[in-house]
N, C-alpha and C positions, 0 to 999 in steps of 0.2 A: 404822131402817128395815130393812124385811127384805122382798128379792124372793126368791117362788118360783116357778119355772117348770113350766109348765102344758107337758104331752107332752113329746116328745123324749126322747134315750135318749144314754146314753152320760155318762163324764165332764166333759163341758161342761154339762149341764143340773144345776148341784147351787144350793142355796139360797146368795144371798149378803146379808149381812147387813154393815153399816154401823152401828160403834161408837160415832160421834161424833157429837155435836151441830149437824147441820149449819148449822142455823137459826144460831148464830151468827156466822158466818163469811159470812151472806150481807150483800149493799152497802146500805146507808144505802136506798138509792131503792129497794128488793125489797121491803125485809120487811115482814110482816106484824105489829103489833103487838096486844096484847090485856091490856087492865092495866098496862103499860109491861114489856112480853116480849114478843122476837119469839119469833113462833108457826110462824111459814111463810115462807116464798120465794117471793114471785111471780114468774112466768119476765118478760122483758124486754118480751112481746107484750103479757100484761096490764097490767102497770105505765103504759105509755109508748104503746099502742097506735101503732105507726108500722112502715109495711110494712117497714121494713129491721129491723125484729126479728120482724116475723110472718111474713113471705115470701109475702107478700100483693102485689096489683098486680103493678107492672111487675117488682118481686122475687118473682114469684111462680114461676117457673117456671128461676129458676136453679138 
């Protein structure tokens, strides 16, 4: 994975790039499988939908 940043100036705006496979490393209940490979991480909100991971409802505005 490679972020690049859009405007900004100076040396904090430099591309960063991300070596490793993350998709591995993600939990049993995340990932995405396709052929039997995880392909993706889904974040906690979609997996499980439940306001303590989406910060939804009464977690919504902490």
């Amino acid at each position: 994975m490679t972020i690049i940043p859009s405007g900004g100036t100076g040396d904090k705006c430099k591309e960063v790039t991300c070596v490793s496979d993350l998709n591995q490393k993600c939990p049993k209940d995340l990932q995405m499988v396709d052929n039997g490979k995880v392909v993706g991480c889904k974040s906690a909100c979609v997996a499980f939908n439940k306001p303590e991971y989406c910060c939804s409802g009464e977690l919504g505005n902490t």
